[in-house]
N, CA, C and O atoms as CSV, one atom per row, in Angstrom:
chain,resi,resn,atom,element,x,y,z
A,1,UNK,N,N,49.563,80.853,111.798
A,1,UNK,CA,C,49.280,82.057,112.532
A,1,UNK,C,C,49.236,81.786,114.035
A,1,UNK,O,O,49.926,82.390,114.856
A,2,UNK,N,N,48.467,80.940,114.282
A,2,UNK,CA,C,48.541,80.177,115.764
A,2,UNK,C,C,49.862,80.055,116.459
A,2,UNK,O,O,49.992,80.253,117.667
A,3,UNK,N,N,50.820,79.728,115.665
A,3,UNK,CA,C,51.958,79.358,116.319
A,3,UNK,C,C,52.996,80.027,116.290
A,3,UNK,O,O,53.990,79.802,116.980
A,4,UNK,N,N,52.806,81.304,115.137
A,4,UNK,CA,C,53.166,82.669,115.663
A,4,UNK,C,C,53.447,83.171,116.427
A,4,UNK,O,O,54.540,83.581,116.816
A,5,UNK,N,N,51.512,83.280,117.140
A,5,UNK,CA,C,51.485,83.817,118.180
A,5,UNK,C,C,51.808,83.387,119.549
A,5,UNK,O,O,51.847,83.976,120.629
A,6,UNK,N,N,52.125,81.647,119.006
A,6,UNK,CA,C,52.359,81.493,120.655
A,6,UNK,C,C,53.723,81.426,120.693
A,6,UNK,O,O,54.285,81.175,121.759
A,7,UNK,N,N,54.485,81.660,119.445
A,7,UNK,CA,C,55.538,81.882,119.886
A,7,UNK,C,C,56.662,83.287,120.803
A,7,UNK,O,O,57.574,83.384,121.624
A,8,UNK,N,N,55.815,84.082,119.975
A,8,UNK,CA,C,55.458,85.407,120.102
A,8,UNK,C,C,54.879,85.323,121.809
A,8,UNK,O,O,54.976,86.544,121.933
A,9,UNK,N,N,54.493,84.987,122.850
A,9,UNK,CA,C,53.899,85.448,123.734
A,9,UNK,C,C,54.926,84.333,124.585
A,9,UNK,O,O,54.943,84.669,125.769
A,10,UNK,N,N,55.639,83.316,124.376
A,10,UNK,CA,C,56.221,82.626,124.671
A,10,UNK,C,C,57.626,83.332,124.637
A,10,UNK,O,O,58.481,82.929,125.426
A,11,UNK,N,N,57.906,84.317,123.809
A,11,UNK,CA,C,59.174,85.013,123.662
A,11,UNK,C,C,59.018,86.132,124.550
A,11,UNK,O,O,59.873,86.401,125.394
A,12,UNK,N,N,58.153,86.674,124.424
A,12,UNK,CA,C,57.640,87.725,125.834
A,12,UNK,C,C,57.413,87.307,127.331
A,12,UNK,O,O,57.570,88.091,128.267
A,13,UNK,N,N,56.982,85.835,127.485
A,13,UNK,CA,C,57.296,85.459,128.446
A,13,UNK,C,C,58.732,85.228,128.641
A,13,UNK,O,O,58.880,85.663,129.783
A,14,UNK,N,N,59.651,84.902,128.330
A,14,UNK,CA,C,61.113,84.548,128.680
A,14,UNK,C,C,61.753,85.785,128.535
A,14,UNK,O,O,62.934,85.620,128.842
A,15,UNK,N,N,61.478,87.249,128.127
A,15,UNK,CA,C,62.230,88.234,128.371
A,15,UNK,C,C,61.805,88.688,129.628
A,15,UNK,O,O,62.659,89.282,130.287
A,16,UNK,N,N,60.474,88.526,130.213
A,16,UNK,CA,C,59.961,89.103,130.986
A,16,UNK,C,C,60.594,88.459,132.668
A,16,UNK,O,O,60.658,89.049,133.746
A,17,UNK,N,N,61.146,86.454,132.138
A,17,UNK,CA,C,61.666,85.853,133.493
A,17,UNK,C,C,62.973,86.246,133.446
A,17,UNK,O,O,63.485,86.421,134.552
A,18,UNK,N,N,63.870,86.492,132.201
A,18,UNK,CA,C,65.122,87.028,132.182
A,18,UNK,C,C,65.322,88.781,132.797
A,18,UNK,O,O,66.212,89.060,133.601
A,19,UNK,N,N,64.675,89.468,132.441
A,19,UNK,CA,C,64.881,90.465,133.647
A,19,UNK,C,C,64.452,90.334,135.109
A,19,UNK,O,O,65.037,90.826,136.074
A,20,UNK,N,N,63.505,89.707,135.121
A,20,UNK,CA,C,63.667,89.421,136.871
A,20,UNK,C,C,64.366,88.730,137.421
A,20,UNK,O,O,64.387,88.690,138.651
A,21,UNK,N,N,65.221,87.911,136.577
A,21,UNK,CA,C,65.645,86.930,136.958
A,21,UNK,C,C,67.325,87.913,136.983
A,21,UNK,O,O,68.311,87.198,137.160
A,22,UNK,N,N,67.545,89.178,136.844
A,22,UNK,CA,C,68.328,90.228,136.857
A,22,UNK,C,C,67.912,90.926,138.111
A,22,UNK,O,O,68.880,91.571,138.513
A,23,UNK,N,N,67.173,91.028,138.674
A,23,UNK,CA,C,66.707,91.847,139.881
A,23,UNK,C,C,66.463,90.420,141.127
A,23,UNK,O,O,66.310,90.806,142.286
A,24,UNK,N,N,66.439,89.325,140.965
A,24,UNK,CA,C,66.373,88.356,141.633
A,24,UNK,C,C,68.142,88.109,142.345
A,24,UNK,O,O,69.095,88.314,141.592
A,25,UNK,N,N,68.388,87.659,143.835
A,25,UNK,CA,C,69.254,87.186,143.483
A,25,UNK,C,C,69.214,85.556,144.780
A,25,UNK,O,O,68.313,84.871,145.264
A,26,UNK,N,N,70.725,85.571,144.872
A,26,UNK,CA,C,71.133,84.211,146.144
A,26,UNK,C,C,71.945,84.313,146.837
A,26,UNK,O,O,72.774,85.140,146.456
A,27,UNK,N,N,72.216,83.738,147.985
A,27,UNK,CA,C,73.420,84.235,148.373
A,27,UNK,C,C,74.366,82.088,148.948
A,27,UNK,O,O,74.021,80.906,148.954
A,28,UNK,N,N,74.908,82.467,149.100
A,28,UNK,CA,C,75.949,81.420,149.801
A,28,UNK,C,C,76.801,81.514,150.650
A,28,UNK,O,O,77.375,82.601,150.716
A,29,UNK,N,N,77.159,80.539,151.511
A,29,UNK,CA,C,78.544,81.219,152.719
A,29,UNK,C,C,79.342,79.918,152.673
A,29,UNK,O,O,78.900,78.796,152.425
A,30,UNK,N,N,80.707,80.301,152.979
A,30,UNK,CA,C,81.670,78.813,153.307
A,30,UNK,C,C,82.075,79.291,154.299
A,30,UNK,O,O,81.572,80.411,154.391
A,31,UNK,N,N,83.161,78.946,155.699
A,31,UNK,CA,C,83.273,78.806,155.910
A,31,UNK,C,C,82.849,79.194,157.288
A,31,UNK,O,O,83.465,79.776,158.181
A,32,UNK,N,N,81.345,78.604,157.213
A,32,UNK,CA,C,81.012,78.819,158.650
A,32,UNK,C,C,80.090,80.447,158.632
A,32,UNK,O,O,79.490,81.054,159.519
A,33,UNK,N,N,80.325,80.714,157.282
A,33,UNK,CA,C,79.278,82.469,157.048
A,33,UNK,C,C,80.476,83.388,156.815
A,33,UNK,O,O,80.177,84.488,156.351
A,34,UNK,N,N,81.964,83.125,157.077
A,34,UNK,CA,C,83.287,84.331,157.246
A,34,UNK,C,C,83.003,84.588,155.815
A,34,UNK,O,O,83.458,85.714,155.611
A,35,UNK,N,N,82.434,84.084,154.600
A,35,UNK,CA,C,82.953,84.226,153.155
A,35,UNK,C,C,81.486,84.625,152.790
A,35,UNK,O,O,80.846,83.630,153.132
A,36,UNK,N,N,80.854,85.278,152.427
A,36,UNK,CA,C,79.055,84.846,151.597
A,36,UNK,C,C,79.520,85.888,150.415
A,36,UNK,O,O,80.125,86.956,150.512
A,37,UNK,N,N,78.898,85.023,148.987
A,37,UNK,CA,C,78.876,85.634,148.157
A,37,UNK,C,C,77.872,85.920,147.477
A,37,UNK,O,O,77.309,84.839,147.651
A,38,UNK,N,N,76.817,86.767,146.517
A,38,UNK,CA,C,75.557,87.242,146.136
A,38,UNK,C,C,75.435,86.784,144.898
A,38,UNK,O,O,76.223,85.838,144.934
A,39,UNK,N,N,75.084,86.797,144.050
A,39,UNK,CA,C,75.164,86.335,142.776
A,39,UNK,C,C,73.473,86.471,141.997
A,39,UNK,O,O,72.786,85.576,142.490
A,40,UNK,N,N,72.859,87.086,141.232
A,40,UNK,CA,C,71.662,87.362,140.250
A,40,UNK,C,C,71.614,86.257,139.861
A,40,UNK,O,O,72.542,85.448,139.877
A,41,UNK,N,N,69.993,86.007,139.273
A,41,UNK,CA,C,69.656,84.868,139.008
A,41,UNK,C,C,70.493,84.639,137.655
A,41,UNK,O,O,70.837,83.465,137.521
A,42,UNK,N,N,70.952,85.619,136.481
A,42,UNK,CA,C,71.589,85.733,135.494
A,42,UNK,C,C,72.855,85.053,136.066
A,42,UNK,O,O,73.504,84.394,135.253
A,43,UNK,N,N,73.252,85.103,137.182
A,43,UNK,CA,C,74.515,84.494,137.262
A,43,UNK,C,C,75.608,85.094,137.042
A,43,UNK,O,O,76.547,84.642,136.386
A,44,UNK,N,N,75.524,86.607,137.809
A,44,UNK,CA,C,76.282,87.236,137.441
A,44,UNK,C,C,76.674,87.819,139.365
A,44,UNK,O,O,75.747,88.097,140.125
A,45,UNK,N,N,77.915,87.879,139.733
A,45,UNK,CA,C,78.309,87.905,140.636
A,45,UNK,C,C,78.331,89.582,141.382
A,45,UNK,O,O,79.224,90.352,141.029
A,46,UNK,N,N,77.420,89.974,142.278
A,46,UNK,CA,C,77.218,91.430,142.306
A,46,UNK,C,C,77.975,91.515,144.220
A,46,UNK,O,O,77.994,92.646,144.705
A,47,UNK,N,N,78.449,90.491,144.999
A,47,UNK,CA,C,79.352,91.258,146.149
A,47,UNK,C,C,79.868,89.974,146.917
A,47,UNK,O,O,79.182,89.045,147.343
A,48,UNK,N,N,80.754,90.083,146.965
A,48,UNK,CA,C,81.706,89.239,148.034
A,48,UNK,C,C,81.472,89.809,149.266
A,48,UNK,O,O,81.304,91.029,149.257
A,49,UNK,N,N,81.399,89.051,150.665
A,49,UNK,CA,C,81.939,89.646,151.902
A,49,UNK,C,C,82.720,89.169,152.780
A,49,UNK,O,O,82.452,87.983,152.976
A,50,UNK,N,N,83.394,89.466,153.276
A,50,UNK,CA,C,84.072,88.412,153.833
A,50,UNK,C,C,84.526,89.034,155.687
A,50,UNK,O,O,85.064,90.140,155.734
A,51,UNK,N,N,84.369,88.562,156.556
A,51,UNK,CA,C,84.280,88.788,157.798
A,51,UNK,C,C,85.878,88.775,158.264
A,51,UNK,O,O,86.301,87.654,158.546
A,52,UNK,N,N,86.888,89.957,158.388
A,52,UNK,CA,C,87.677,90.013,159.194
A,52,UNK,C,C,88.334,89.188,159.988
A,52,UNK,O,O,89.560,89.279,160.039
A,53,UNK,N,N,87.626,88.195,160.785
A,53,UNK,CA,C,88.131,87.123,161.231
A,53,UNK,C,C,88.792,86.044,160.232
A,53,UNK,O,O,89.748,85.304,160.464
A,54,UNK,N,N,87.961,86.164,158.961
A,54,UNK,CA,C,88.946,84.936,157.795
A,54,UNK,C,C,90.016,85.307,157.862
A,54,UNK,O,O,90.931,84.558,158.202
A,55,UNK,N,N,90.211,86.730,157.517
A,55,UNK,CA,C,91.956,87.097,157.070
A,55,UNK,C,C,93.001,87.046,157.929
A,55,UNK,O,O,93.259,87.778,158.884
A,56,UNK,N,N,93.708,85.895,157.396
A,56,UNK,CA,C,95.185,85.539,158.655
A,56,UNK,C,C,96.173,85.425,157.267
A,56,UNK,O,O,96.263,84.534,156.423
A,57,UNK,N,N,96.953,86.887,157.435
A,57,UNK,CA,C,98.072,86.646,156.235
A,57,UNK,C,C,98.526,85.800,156.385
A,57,UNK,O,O,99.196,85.528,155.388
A,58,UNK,N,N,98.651,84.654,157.567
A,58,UNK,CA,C,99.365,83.510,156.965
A,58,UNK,C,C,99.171,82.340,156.508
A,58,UNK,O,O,99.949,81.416,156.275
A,59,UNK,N,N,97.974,82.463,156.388
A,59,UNK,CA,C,97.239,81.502,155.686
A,59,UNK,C,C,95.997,82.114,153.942
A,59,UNK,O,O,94.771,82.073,153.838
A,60,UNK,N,N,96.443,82.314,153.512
A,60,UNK,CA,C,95.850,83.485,152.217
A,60,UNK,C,C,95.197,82.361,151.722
A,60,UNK,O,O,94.045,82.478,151.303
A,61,UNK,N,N,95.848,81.144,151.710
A,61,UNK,CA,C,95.311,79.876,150.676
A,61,UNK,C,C,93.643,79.533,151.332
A,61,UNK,O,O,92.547,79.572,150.772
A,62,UNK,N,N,93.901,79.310,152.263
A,62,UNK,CA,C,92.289,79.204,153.079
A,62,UNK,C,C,91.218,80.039,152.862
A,62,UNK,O,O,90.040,79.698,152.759
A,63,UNK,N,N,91.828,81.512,152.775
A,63,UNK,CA,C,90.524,82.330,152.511
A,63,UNK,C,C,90.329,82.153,151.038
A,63,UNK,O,O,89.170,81.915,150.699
A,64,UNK,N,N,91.288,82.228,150.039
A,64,UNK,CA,C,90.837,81.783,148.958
A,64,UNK,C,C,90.064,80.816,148.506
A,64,UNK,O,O,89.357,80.808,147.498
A,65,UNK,N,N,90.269,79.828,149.470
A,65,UNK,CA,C,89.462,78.439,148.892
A,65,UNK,C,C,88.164,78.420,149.855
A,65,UNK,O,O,87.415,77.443,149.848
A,66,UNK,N,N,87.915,79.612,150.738
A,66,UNK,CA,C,86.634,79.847,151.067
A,66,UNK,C,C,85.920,80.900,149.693
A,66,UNK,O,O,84.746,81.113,149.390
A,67,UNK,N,N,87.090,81.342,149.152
A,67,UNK,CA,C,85.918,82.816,148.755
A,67,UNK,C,C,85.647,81.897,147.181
A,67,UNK,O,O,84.732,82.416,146.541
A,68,UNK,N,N,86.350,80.509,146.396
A,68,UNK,CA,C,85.699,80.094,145.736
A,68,UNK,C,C,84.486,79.349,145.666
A,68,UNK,O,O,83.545,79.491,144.885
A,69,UNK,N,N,84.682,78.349,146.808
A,69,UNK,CA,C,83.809,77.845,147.323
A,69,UNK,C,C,82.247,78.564,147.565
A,69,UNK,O,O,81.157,78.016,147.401
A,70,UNK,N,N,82.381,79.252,147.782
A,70,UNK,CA,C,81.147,80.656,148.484
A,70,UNK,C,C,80.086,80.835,146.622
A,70,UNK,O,O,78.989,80.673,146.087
A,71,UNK,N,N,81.773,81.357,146.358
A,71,UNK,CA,C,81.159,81.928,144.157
A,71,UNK,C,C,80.713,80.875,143.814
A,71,UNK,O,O,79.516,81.005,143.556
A,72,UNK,N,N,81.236,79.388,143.605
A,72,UNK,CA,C,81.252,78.672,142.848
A,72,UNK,C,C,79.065,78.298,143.536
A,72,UNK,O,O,78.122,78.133,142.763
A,73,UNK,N,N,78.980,78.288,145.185
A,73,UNK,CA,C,77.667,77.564,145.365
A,73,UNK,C,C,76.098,78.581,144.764
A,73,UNK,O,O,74.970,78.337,144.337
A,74,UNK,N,N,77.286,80.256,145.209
A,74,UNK,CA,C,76.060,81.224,144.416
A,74,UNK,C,C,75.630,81.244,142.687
A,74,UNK,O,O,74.543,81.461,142.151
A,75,UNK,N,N,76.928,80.932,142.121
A,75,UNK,CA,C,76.347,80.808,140.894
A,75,UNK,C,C,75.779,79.467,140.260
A,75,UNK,O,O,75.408,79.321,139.095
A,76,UNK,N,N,75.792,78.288,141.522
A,76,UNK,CA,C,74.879,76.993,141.220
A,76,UNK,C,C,73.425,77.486,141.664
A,76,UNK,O,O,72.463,77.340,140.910
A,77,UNK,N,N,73.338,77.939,142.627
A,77,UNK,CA,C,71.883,78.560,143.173
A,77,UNK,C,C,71.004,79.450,142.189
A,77,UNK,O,O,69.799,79.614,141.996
A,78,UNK,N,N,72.235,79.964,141.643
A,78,UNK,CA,C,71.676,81.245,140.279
A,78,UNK,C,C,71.207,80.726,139.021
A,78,UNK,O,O,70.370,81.243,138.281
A,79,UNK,N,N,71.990,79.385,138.821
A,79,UNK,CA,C,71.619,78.739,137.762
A,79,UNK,C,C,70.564,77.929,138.074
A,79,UNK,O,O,69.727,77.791,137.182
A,80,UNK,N,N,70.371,77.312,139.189
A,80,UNK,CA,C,69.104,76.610,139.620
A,80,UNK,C,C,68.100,77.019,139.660
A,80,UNK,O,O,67.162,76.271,139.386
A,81,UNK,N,N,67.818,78.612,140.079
A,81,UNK,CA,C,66.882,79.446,139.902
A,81,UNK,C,C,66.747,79.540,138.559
A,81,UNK,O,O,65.716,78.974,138.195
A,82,UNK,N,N,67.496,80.125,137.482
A,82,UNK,CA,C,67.014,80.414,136.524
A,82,UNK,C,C,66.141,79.066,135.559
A,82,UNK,O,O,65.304,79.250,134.675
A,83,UNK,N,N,66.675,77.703,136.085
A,83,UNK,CA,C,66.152,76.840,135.842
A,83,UNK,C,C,64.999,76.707,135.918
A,83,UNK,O,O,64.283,76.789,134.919
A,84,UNK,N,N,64.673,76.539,136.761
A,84,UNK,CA,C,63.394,76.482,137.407
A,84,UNK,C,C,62.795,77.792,137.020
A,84,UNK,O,O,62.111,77.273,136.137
A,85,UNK,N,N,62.434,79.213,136.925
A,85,UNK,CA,C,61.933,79.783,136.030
A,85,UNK,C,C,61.944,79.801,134.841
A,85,UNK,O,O,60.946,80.041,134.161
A,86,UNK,N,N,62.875,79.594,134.473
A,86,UNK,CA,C,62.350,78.726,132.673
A,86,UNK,C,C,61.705,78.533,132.479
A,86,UNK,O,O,60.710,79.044,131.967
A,87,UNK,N,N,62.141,77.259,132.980
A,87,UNK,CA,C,61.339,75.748,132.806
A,87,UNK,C,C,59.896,75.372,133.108
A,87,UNK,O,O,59.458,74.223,133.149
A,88,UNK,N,N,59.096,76.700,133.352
A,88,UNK,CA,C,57.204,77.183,133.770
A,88,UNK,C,C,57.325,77.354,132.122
A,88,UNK,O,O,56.919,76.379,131.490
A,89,UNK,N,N,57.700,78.182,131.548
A,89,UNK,CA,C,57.651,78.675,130.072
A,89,UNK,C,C,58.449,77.513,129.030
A,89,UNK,O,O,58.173,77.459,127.832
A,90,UNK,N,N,59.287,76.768,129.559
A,90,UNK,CA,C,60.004,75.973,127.799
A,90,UNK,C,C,59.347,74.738,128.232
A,90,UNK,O,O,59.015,74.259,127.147
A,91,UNK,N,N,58.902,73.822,129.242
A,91,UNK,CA,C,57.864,72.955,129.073
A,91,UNK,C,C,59.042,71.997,129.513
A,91,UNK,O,O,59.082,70.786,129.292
A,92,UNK,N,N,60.240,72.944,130.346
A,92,UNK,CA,C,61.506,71.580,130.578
A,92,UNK,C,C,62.522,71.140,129.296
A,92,UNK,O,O,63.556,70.479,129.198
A,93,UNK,N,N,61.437,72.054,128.160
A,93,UNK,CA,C,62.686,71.975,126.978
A,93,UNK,C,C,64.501,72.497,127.382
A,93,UNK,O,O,64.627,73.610,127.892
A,94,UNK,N,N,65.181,72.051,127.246
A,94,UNK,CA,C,66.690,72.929,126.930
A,94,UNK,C,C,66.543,73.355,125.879
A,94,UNK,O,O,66.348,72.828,124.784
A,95,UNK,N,N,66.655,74.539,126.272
A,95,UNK,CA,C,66.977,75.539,124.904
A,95,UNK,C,C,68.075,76.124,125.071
A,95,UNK,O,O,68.124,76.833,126.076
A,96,UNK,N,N,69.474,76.056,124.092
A,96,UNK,CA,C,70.218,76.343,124.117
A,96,UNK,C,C,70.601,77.911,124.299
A,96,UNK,O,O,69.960,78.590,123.496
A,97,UNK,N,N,71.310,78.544,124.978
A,97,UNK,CA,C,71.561,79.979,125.226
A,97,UNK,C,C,70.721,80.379,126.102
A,97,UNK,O,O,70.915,81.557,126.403
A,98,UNK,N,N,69.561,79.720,126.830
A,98,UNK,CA,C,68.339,80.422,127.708
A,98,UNK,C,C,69.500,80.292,129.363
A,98,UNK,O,O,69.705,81.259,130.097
A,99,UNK,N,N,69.950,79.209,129.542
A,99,UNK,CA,C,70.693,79.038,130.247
A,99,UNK,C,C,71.465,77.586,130.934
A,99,UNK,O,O,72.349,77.700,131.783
């Protein structure tokens, strides 16, 4: 019964860091701030921006490899966050699918 319940209040805690962790977010910039991208602690990518000055049609490859660069550091930040809120509730366990 004990362990029920703490599982039970332990499962309510992790729905409760998974929606904030939906209203939480991060942001990142490459090249110098021309690129920043936003990204939820879920890790889900909610706005690109990118500053006018990046875009030189003749160079397309550059802004691209700013605007991955930018995604790729927001959704490490997103995952780091969600880490670290976890990880108050699983005790540092990995639990598979939490994130």
């Amino acid at each position: 019964m004990v362990n029920r319940n703490l599982m039970q209040q332990m499962q309510n805690r992790l729905a409760k860091i998974q929606e904030e962790l939906a209203n939480e977010t991060v942001e990142a910039t490459a090249g110098g701030g021309v690129v920043k991208a936003v990204a939820t602690g879920q890790q889900k990518l909610v706005s690109i921006e990118i500053d006018p000055s990046a875009v030189d049609p003749d160079d397309v490859e550059m802004l691209q490899d700013l605007v991955v660069v930018a995604v790729n550091d927001a959704l490490a930040k997103a995952q780091e966050l969600a880490g670290r809120r976890l990880s108050a509730v699983t005790g540092g366990m990995k639990i598979p699918g939490l994130f």
